[in-house]
N, CA, C and O atoms as a GROMACS GRO file, in nm:
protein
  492
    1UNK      N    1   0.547  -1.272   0.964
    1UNK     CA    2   0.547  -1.131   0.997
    1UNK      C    3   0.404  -1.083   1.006
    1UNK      O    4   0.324  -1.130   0.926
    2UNK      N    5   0.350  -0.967   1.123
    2UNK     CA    6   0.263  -0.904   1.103
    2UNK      C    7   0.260  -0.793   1.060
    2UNK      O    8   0.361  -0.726   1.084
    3UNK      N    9   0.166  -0.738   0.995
    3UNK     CA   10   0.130  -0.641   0.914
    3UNK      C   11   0.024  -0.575   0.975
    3UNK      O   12  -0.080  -0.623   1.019
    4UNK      N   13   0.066  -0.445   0.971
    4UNK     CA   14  -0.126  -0.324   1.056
    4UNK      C   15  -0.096  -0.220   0.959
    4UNK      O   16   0.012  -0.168   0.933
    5UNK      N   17  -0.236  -0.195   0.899
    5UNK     CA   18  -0.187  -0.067   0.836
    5UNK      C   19  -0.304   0.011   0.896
    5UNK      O   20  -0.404  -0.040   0.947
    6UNK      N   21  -0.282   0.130   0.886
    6UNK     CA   22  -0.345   0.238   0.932
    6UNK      C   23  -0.344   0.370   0.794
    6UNK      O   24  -0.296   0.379   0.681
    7UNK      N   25  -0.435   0.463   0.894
    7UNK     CA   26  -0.426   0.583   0.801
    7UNK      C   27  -0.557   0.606   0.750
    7UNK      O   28  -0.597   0.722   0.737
    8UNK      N   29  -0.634   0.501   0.719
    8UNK     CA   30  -0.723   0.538   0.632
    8UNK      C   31  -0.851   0.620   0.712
    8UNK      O   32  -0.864   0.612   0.834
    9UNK      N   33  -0.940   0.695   0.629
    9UNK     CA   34  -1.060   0.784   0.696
    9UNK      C   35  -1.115   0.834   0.548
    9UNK      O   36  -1.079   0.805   0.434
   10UNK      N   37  -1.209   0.913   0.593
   10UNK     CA   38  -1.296   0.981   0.519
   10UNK      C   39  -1.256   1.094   0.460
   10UNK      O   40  -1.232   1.182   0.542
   11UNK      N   41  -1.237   1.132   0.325
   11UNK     CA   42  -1.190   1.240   0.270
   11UNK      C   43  -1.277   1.288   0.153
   11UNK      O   44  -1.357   1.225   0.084
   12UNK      N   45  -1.231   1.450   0.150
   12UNK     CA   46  -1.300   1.454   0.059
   12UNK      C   47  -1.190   1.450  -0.100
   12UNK      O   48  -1.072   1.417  -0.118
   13UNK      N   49  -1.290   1.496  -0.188
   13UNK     CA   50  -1.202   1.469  -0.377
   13UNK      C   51  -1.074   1.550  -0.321
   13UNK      O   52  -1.067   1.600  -0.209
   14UNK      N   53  -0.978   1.552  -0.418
   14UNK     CA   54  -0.904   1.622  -0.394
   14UNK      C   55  -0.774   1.646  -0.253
   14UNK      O   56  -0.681   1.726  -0.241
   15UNK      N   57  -0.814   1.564  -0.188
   15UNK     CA   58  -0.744   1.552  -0.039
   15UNK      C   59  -0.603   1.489  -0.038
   15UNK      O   60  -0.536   1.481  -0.141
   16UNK      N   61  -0.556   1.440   0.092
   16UNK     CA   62  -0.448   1.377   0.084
   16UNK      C   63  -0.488   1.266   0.181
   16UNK      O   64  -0.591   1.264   0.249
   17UNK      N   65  -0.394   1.175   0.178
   17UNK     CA   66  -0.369   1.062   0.293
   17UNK      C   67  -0.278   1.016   0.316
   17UNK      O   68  -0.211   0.997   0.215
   18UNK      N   69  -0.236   0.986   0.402
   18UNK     CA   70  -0.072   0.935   0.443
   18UNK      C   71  -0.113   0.742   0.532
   18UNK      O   72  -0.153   0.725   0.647
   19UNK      N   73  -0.090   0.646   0.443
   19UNK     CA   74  -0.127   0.503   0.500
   19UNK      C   75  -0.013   0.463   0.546
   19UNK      O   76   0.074   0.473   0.459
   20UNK      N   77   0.022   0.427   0.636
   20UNK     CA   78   0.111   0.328   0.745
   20UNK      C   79   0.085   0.166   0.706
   20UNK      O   80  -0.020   0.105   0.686
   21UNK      N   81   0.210   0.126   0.703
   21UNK     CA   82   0.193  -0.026   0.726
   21UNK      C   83   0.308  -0.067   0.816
   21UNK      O   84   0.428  -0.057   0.792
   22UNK      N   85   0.253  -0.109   0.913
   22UNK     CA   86   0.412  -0.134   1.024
   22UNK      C   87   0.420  -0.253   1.058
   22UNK      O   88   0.335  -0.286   1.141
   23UNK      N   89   0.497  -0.339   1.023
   23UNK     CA   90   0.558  -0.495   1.015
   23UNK      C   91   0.582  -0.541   1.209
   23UNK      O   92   0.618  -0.475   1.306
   24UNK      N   93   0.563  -0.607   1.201
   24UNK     CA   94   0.619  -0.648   1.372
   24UNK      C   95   0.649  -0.791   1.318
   24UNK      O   96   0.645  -0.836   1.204
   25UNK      N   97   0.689  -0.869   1.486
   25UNK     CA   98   0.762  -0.998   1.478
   25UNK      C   99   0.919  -1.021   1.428
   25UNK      O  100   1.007  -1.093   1.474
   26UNK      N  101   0.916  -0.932   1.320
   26UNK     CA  102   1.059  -0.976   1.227
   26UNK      C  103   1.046  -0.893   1.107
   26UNK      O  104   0.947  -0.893   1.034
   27UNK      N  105   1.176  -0.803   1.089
   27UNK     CA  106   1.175  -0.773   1.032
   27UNK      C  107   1.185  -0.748   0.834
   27UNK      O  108   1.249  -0.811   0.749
   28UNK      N  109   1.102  -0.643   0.823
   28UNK     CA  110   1.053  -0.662   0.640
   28UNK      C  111   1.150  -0.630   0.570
   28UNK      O  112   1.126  -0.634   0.449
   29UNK      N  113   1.308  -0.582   0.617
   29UNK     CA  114   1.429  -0.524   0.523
   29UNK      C  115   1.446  -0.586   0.450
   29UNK      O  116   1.527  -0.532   0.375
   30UNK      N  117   1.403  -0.739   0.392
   30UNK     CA  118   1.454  -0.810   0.302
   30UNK      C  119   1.345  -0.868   0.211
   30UNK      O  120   1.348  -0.964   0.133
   31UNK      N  121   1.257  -0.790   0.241
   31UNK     CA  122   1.130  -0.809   0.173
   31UNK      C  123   1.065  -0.704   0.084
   31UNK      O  124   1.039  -0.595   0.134
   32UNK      N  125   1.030  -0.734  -0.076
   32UNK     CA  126   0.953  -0.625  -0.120
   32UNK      C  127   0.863  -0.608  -0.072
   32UNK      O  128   0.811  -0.702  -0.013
   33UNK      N  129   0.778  -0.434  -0.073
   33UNK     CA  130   0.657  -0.456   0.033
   33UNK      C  131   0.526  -0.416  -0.132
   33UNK      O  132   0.536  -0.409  -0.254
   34UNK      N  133   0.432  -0.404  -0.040
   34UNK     CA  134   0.306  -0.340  -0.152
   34UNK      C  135   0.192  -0.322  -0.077
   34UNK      O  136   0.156  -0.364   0.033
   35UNK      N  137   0.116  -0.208  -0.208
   35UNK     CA  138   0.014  -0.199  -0.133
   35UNK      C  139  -0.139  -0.219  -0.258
   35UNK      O  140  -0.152  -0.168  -0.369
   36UNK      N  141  -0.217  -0.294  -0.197
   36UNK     CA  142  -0.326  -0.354  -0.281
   36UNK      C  143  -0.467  -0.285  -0.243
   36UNK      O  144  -0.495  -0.237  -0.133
   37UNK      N  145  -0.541  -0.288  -0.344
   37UNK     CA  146  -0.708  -0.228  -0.281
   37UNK      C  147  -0.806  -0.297  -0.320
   37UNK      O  148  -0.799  -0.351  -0.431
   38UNK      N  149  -0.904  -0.311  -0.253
   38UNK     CA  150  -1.023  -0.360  -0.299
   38UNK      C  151  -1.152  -0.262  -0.276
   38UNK      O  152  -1.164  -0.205  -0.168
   39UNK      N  153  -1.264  -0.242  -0.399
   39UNK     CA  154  -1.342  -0.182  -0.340
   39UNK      C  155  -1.490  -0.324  -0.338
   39UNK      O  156  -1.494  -0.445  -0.360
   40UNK      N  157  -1.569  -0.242  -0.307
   40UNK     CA  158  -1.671  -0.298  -0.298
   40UNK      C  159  -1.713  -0.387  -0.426
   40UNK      O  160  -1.735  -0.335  -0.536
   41UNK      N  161  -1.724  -0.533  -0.403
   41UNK     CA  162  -1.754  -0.627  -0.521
   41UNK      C  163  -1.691  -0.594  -0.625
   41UNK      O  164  -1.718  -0.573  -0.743
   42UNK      N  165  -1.584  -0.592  -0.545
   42UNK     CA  166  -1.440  -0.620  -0.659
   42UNK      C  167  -1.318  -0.707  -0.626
   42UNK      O  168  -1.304  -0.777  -0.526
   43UNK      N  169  -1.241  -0.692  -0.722
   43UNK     CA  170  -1.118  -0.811  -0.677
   43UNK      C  171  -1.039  -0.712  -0.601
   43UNK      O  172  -1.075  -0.594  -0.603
   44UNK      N  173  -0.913  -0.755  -0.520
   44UNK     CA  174  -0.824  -0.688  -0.480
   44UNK      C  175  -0.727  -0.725  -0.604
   44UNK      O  176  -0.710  -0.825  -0.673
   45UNK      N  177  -0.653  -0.549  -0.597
   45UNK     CA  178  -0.595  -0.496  -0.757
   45UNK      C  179  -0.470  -0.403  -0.658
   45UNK      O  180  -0.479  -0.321  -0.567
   46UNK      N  181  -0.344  -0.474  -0.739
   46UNK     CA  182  -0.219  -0.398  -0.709
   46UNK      C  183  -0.272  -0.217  -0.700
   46UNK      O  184  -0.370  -0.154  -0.741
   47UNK      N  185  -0.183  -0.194  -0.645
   47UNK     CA  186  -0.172  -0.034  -0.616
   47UNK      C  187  -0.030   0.027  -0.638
   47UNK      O  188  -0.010   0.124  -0.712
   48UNK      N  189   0.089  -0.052  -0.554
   48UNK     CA  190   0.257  -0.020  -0.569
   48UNK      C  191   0.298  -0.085  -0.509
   48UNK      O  192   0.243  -0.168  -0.436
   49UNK      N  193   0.435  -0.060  -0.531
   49UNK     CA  194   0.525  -0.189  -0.485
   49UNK      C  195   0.639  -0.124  -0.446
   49UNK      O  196   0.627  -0.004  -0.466
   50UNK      N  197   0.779  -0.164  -0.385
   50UNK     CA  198   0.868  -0.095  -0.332
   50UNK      C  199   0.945  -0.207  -0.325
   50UNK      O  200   0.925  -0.304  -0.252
   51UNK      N  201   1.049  -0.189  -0.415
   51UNK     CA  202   1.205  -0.260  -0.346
   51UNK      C  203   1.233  -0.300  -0.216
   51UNK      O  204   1.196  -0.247  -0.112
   52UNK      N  205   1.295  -0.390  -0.229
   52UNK     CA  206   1.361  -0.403   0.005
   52UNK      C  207   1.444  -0.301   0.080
   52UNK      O  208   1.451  -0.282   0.201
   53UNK      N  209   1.535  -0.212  -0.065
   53UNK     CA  210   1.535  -0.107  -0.026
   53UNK      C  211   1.538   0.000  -0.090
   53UNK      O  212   1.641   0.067  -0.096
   54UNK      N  213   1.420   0.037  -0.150
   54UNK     CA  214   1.369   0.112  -0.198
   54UNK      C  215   1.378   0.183  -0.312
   54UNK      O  216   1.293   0.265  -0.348
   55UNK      N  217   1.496   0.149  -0.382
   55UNK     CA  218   1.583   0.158  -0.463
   55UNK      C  219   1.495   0.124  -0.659
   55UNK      O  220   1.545   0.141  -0.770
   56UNK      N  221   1.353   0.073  -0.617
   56UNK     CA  222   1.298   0.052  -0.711
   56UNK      C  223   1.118   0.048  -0.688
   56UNK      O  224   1.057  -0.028  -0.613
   57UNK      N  225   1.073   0.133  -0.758
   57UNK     CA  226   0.879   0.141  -0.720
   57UNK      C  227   0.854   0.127  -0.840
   57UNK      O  228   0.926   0.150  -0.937
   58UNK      N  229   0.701   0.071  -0.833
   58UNK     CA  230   0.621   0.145  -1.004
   58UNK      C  231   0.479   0.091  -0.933
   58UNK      O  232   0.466   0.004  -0.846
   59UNK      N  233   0.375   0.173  -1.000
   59UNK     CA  234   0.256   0.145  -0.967
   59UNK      C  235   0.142   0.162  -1.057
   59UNK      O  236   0.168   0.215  -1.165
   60UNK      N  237   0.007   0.123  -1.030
   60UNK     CA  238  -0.099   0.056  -1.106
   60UNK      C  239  -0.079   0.200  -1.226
   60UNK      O  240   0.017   0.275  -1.207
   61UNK      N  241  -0.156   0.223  -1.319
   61UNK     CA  242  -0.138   0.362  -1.393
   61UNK      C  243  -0.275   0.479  -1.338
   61UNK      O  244  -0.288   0.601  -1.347
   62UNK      N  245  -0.359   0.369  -1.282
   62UNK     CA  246  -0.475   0.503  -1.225
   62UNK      C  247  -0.418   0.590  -1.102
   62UNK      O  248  -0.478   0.691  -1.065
   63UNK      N  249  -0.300   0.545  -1.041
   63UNK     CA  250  -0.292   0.624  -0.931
   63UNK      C  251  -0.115   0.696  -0.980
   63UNK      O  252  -0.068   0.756  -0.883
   64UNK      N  253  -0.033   0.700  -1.088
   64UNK     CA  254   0.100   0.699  -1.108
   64UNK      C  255   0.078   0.840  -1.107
   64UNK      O  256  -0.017   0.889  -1.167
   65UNK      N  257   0.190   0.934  -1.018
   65UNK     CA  258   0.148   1.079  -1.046
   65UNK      C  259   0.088   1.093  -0.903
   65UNK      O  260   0.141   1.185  -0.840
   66UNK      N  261   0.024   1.048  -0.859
   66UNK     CA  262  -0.065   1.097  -0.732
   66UNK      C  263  -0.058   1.009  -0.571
   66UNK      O  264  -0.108   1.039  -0.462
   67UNK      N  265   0.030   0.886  -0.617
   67UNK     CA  266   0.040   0.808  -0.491
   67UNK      C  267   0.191   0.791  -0.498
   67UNK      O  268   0.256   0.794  -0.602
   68UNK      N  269   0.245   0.772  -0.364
   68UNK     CA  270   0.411   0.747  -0.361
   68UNK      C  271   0.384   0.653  -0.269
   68UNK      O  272   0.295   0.662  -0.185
   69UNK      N  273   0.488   0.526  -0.286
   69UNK     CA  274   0.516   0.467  -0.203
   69UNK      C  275   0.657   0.478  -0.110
   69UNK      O  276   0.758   0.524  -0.163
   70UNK      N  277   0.658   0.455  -0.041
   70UNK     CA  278   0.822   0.416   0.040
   70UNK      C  279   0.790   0.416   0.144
   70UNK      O  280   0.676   0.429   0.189
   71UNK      N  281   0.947   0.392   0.228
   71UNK     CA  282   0.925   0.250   0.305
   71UNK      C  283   1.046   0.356   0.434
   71UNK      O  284   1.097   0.466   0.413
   72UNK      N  285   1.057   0.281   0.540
   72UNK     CA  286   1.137   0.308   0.619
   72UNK      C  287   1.208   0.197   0.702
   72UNK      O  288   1.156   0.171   0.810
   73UNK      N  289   1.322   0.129   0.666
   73UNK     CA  290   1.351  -0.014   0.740
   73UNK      C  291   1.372  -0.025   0.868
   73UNK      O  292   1.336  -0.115   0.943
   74UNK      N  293   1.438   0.078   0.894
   74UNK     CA  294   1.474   0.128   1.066
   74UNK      C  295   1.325   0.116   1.127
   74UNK      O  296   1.310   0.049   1.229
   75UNK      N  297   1.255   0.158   1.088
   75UNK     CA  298   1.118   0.156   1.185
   75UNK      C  299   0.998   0.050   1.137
   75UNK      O  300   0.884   0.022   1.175
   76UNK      N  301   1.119  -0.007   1.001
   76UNK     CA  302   0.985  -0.132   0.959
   76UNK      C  303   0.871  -0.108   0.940
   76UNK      O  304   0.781  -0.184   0.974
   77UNK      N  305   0.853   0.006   0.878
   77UNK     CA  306   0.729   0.055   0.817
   77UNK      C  307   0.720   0.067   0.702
   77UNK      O  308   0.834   0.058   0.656
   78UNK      N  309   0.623   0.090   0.601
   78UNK     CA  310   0.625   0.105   0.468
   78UNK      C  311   0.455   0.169   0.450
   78UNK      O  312   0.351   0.107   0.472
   79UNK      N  313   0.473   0.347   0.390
   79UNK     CA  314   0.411   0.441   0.367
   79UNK      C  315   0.351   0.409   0.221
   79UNK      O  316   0.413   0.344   0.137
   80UNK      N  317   0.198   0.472   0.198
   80UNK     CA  318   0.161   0.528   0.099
   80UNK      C  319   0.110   0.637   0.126
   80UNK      O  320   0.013   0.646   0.201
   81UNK      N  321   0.173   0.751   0.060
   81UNK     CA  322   0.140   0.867   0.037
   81UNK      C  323   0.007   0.908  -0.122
   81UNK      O  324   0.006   0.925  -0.244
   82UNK      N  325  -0.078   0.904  -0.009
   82UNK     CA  326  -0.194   0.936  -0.171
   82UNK      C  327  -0.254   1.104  -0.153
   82UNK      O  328  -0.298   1.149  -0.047
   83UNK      N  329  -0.244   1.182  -0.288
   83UNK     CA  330  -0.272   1.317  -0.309
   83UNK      C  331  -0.413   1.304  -0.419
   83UNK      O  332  -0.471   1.209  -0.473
   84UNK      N  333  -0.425   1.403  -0.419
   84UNK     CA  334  -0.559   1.452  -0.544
   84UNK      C  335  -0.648   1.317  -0.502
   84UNK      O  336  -0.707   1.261  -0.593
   85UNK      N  337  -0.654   1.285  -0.422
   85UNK     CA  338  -0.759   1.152  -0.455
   85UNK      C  339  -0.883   1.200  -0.483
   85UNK      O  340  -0.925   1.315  -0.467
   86UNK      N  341  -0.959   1.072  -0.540
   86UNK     CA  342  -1.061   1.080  -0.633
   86UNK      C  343  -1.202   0.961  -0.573
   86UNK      O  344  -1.169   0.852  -0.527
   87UNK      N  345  -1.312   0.991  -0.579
   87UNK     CA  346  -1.395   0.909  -0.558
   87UNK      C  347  -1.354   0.731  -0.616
   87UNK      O  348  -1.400   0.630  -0.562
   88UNK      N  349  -1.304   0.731  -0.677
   88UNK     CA  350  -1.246   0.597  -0.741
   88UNK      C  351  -1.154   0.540  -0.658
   88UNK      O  352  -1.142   0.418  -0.655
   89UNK      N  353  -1.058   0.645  -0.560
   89UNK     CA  354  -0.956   0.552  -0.527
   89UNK      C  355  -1.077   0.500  -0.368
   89UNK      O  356  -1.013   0.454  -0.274
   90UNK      N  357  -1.187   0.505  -0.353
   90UNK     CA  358  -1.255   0.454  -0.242
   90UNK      C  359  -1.220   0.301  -0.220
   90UNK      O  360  -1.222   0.243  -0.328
   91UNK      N  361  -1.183   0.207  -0.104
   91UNK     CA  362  -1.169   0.111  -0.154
   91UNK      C  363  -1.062   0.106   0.030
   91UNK      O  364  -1.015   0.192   0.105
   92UNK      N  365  -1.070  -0.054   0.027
   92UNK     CA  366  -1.011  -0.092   0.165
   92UNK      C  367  -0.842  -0.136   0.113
   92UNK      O  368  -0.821  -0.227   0.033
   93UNK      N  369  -0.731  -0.050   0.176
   93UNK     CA  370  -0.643  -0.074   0.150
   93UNK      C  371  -0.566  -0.179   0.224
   93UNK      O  372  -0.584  -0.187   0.346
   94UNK      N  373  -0.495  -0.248   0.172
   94UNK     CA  374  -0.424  -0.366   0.225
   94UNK      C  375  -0.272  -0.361   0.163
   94UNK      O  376  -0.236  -0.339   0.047
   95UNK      N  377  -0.186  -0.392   0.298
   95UNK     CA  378  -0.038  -0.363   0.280
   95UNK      C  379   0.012  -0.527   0.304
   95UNK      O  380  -0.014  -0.592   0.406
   96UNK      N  381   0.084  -0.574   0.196
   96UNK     CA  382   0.158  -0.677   0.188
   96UNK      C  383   0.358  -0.670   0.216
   96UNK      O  384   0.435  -0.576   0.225
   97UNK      N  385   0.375  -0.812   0.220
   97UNK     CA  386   0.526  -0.854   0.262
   97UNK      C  387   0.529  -0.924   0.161
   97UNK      O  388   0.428  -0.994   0.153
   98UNK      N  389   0.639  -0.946   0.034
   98UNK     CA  390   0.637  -0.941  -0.073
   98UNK      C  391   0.717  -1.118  -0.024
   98UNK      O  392   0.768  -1.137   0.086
   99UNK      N  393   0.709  -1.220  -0.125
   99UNK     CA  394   0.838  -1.314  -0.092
   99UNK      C  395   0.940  -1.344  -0.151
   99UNK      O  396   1.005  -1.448  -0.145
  100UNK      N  397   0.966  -1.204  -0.241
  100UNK     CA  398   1.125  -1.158  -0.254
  100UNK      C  399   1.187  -1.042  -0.208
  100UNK      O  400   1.124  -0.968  -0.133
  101UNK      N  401   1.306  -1.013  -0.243
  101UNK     CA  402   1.346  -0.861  -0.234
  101UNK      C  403   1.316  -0.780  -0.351
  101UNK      O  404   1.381  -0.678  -0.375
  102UNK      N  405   1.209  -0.826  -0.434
  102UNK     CA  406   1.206  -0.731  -0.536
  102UNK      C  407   1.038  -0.727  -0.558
  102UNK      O  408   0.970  -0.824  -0.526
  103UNK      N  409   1.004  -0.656  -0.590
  103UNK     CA  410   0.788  -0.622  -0.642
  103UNK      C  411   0.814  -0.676  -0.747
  103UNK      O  412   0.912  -0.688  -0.821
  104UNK      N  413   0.662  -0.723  -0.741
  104UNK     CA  414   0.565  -0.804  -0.827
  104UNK      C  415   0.418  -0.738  -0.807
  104UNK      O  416   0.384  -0.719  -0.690
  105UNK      N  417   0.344  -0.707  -0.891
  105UNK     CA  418   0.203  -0.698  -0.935
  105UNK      C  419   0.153  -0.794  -0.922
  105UNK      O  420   0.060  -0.796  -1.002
  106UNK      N  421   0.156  -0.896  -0.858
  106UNK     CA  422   0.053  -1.008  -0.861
  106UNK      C  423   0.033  -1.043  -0.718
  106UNK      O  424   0.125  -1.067  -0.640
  107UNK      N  425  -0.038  -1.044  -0.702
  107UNK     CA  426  -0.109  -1.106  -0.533
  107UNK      C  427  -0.020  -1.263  -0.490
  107UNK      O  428   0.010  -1.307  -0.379
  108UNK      N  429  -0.005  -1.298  -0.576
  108UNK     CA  430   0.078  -1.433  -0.577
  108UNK      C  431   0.246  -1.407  -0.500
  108UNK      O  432   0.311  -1.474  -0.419
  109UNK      N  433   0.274  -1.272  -0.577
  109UNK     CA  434   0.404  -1.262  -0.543
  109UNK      C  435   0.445  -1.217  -0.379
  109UNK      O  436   0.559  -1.197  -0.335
  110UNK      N  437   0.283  -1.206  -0.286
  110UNK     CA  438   0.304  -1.174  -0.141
  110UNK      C  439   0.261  -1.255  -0.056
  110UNK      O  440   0.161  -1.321  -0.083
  111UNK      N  441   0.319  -1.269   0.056
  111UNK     CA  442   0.298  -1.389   0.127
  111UNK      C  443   0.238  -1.365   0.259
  111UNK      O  444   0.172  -1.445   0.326
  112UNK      N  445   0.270  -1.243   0.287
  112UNK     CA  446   0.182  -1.181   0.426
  112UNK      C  447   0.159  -1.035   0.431
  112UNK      O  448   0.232  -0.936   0.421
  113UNK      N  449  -0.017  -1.064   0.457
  113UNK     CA  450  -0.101  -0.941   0.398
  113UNK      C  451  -0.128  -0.851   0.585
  113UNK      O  452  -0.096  -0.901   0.693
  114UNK      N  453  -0.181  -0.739   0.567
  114UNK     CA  454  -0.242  -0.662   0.707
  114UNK      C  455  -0.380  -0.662   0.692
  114UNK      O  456  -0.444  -0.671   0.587
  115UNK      N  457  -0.417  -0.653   0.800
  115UNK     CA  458  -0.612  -0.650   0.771
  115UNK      C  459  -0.662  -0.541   0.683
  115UNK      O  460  -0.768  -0.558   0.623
  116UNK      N  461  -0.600  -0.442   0.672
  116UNK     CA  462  -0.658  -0.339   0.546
  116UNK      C  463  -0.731  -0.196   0.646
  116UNK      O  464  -0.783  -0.209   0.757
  117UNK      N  465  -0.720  -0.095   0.587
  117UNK     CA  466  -0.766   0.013   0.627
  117UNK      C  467  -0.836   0.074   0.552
  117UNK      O  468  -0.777   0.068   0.444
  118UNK      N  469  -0.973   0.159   0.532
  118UNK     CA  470  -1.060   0.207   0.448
  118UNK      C  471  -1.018   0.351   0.432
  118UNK      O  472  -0.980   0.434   0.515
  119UNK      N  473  -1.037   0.355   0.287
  119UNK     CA  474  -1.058   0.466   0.231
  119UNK      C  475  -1.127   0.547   0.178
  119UNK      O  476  -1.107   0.544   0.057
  120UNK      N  477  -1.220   0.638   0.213
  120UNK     CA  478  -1.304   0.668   0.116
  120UNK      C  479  -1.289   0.826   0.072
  120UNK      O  480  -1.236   0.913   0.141
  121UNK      N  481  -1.351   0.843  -0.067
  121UNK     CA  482  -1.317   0.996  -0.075
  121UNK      C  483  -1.475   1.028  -0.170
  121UNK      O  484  -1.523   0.972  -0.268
  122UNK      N  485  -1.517   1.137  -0.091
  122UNK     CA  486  -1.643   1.139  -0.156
  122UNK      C  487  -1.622   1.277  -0.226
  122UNK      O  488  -1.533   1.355  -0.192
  123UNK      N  489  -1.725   1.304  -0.342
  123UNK     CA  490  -1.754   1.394  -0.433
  123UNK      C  491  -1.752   1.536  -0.430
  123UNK      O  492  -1.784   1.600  -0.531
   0.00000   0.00000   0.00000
């Protein structure tokens, strides 16, 4: 499966963002999805995760409260909704295809990633 995510730009503190990840080839209904970040000279670090159908999320604790995930199967997409962001959440986001129907926090637990979209939110 391919993965594109979109969405990301320049914001300031306090803003919102709405990230796209839209699956092609075949569809992700049977796949948990997620979404991971990396910033600069760092590791890539879970963000959230989403059931196959949706029916179950949880996410990292710096963003719980301020980011939503979900998903849309009909259009094979899978959203993060991020609010209040913060200079911290700066960082290139990357949307995964999970290789179960259920999330995992571990990079291990996904098998096909999207090139990632940047985020930044300045001061």
């Amino acid at each position: 499966v391919q993965l594109q995510a979109s969405g990301g730009g320049l914001v300031q503190a306090g803003d919102s963002l709405r990230l796209s990840c839209a699956a092609s080839s075949r569809t992700i209904s049977n796949n948990a999805m997620g979404w991971f970040r990396q910033a600069p000279g760092k590791e890539r670090d879970f963000v959230a995760a989403i059931s196959w159908n949706g029916g179950s999320t949880f996410y990292t604790d710096s963003v719980n409260g301020r980011f939503t995930i979900s998903r849309d199967n009909a259009k094979n997409t899978v959203y993060l909704q991020m609010n209040s962001l913060k200079p911290e959440d700066t960082a290139v986001y990357y949307c995964a295809a999970g290789r179960t129907p259920y999330a995992g926090r571990g990079r291990a637990d996904y098998n096909y990633w999207g090139q990632g979209t940047l985020v930044t939110v300045s001061s």
